[in-house]
C-alpha positions as CSV (number, residue, x, y, z in Angstrom):
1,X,148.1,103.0,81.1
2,X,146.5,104.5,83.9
3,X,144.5,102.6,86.9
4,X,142.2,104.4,89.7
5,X,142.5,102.0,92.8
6,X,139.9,102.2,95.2
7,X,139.9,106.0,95.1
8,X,137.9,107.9,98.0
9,X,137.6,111.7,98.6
10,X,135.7,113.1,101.5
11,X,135.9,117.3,101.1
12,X,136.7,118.8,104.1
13,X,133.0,119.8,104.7
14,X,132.5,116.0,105.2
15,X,130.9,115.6,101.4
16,X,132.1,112.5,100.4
17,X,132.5,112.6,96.4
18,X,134.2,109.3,95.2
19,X,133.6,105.9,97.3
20,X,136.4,103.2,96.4
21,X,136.3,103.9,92.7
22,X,138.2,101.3,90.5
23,X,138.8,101.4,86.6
24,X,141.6,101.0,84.4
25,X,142.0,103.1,81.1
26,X,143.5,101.2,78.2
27,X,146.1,103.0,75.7
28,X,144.5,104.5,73.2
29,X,141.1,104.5,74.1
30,X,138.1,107.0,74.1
31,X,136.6,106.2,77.3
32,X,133.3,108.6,78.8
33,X,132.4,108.9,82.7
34,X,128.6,109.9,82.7
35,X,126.6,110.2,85.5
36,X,124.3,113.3,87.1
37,X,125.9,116.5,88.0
38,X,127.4,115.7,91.9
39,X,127.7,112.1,91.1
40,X,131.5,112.5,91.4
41,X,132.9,113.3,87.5
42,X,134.5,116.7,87.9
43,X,136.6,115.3,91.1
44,X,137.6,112.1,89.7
45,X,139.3,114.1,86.9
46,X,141.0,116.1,89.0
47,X,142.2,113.6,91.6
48,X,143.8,111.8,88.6
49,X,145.9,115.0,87.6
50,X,146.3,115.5,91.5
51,X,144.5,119.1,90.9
52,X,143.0,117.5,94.2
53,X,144.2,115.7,96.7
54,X,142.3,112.4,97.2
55,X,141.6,110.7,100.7
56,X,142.3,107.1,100.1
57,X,143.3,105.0,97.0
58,X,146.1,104.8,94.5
59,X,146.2,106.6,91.0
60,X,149.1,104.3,88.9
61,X,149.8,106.5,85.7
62,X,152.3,104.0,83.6
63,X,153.1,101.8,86.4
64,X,153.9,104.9,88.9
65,X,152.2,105.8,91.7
66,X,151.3,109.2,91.4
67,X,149.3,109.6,94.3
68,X,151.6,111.4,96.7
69,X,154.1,112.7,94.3
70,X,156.5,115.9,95.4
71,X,155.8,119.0,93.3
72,X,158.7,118.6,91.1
73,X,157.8,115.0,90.3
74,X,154.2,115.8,89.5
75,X,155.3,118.9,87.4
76,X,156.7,116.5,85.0
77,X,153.9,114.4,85.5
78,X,151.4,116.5,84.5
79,X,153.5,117.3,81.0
80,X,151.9,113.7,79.9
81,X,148.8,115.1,81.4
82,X,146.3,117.3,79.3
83,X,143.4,118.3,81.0
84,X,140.3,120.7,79.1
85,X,138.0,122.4,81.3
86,X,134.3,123.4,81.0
87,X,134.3,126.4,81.6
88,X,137.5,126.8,79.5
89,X,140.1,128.3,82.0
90,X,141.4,130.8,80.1
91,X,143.0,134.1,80.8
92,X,140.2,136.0,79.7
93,X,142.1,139.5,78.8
94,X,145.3,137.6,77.8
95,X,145.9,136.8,73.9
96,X,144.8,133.2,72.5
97,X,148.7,133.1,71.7
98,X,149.6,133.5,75.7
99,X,147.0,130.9,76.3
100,X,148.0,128.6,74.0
101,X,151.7,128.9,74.9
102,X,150.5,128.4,78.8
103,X,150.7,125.4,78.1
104,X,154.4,124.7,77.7
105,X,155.0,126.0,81.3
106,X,155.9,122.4,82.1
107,X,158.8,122.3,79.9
108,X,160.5,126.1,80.6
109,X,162.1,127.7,83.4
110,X,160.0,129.4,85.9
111,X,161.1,132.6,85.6
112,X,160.5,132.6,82.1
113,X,157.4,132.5,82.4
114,X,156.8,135.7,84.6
115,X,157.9,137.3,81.5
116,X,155.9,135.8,78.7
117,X,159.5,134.1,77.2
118,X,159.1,131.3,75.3
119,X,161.2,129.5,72.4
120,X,160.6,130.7,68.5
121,X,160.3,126.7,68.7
122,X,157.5,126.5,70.9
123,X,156.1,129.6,69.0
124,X,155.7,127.6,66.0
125,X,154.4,125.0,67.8
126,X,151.2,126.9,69.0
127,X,150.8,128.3,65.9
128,X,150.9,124.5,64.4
129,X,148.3,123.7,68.0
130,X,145.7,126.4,66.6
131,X,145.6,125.0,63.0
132,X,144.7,122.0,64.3
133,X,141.5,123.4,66.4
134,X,141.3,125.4,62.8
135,X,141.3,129.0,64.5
136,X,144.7,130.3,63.5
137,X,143.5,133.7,62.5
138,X,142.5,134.4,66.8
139,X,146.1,133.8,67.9
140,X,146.3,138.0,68.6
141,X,142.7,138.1,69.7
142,X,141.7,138.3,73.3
143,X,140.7,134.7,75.0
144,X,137.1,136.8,75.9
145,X,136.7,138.4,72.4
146,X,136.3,134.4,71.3
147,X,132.7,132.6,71.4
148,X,132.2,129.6,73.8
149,X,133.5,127.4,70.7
150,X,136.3,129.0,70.0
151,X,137.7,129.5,73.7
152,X,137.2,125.6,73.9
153,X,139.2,125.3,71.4
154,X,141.9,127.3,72.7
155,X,142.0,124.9,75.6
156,X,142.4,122.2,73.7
157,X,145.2,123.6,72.2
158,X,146.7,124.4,75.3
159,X,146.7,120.6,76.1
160,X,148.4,119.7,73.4
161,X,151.1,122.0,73.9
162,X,151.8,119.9,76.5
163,X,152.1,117.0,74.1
164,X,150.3,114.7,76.6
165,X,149.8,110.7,76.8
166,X,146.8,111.3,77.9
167,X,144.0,114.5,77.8
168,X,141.1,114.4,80.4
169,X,138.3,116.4,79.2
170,X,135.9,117.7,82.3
171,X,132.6,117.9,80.7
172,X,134.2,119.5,78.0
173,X,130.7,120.4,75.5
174,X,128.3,120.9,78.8
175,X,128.0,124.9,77.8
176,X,127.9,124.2,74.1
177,X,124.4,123.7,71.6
178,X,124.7,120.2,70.1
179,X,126.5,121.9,66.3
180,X,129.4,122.9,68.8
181,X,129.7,120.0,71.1
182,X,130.1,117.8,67.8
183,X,132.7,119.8,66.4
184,X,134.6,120.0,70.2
185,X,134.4,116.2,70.5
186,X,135.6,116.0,66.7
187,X,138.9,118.0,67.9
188,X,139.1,115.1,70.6
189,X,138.7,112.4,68.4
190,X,141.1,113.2,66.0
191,X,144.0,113.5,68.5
192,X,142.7,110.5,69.7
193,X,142.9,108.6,66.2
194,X,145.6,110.6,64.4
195,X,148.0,111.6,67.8
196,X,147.2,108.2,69.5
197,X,146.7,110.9,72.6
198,X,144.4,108.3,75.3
199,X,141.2,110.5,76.2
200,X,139.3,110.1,79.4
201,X,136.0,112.9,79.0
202,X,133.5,113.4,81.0
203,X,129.9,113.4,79.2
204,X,125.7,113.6,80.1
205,X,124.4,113.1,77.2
206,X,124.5,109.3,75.7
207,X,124.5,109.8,72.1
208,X,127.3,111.4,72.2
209,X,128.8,108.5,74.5
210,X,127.8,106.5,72.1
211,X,129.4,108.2,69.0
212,X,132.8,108.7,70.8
213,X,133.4,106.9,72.9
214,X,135.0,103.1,72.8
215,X,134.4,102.1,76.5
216,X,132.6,103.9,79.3
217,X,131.9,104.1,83.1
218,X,129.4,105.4,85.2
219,X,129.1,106.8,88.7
220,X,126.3,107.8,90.9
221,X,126.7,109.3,94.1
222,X,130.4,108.8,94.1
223,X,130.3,105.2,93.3
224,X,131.2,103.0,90.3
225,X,127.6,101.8,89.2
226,X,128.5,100.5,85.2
227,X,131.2,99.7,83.0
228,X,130.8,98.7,79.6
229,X,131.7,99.4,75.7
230,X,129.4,102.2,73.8
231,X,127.6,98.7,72.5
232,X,126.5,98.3,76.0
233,X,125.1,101.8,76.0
234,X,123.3,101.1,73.1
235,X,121.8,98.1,74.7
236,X,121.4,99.3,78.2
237,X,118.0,98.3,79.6
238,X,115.7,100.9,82.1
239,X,117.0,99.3,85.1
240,X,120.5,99.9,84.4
241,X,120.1,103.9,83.7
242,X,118.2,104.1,86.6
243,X,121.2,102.8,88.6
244,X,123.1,105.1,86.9
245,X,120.7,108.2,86.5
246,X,117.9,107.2,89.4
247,X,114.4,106.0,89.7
248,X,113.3,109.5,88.3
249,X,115.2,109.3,85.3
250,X,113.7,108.8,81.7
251,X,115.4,108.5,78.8
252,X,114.7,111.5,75.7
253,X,112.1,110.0,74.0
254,X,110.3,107.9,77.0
255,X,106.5,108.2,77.1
């Protein structure tokens, strides 16, 4: 469904975050990139959804190459594309309803949406998007009236406005206590199960890598260092987190 081909980015600064990365996500699968914060996570997602523009490499989304796409080719593109950010990505003094419905600016005229038009359809739709995250009551609430929770959900429901193929999720619980990030990654795996939406999320902590996740990679300073299911987690010995986390890494729990 989607393959990263020897994917390099080098900032303009000279900061090189992704060295030849390779990996292929399957349909249907709950796959997790962990490694540190810097190790190259954040800008893998968003070379894949061409939020940035990488150096070297191919990104093959259903058998296209996506990589140097015009804008009005990646604009339909990116309708298959979800993404949910960490730090949400809302419009804070907008409504949950305009945030939600943001997400159907892939599928309606331009203009339209300098006005705030959109169908009674795709109304009903974000309505139907907000039951599903189970906050329907916030549609007229502000986005910054919302707790941390909440607004995450609201950008998940934003994603699947788009009705994606696919939803990448940038460390999507990383500002959330453990009751929260359960009940975000819940969201995810439903669509994942019950939508058969593919899910590519970026996590740090590996229980939860190993509760929702099917397959996994890791990266460490840019590089691909593992690649394995959430059995190999499990199973994965103190010299393999090391490679992934470094020598001054212990797991919770270590003595």
């Amino acid at each position: 469904m989607l393959k990263v081909e020897h994917l390099t980015m080098v900032y303009p600064d000279g900061t090189i975050a992704l060295r030849d990365v390779s990996f292929e996500v399957r349909k249907g699968e709950f796959m997790g990139v962990i490694g540190l914060s810097g190790s190259g996570k954040s800008t893998l997602l968003r070379c894949i959804n061409r939020l940035l523009e990488p150096t070297e490499g191919k990104i093959i989304w259903q058998g296209r190459d996506i990589t140097h796409v015009e804008e009005a080719e990646l604009r339909a593109v990116r309708r298959e594309i979800g993404m949910v950010f960490q730090q949400f990505n809302l419009v804070k003094r907008s409504s949950v309803m305009t945030n939600v419905l943001s997400g159907r600016l892939g599928y309606t005229p331009p203009s339209w949406s300098l006005i705030n038009r959109f169908s009674r359809k795709d109304r009903e739709r974000a309505v139907t998007a907000l039951k599903r995250v189970g906050i329907p009551d916030k549609a007229n609430n502000r986005a910054d009236e919302l707790s941390g929770g909440q607004q995450q959900r609201v950008g998940i429901a934003r994603a699947l406005m788009q009705e994606p193929k696919i939803i990448l999720a940038d460390e999507p619980v990383a500002s959330l206590d453990p009751v929260l990030a359960h009940s975000i990654l819940g969201h995810l795996e439903d669509l994942n199960k019950e939508d058969k939406i593919t899910v590519l999320c970026s996590l740090h902590f590996l229980d939860l890598v190993q509760r929702y996740c099917t397959r996994v990679i890791g990266l460490r300073e840019g590089r691909l260092v593992f690649e394995g299911g959430k059995e190999d987690i499990g199973q994965l010995s103190d010299k393999r987190f090391k490679e992934i986390y470094g020598e001054e890494a212990q797991r919770l729990g270590a003595r």
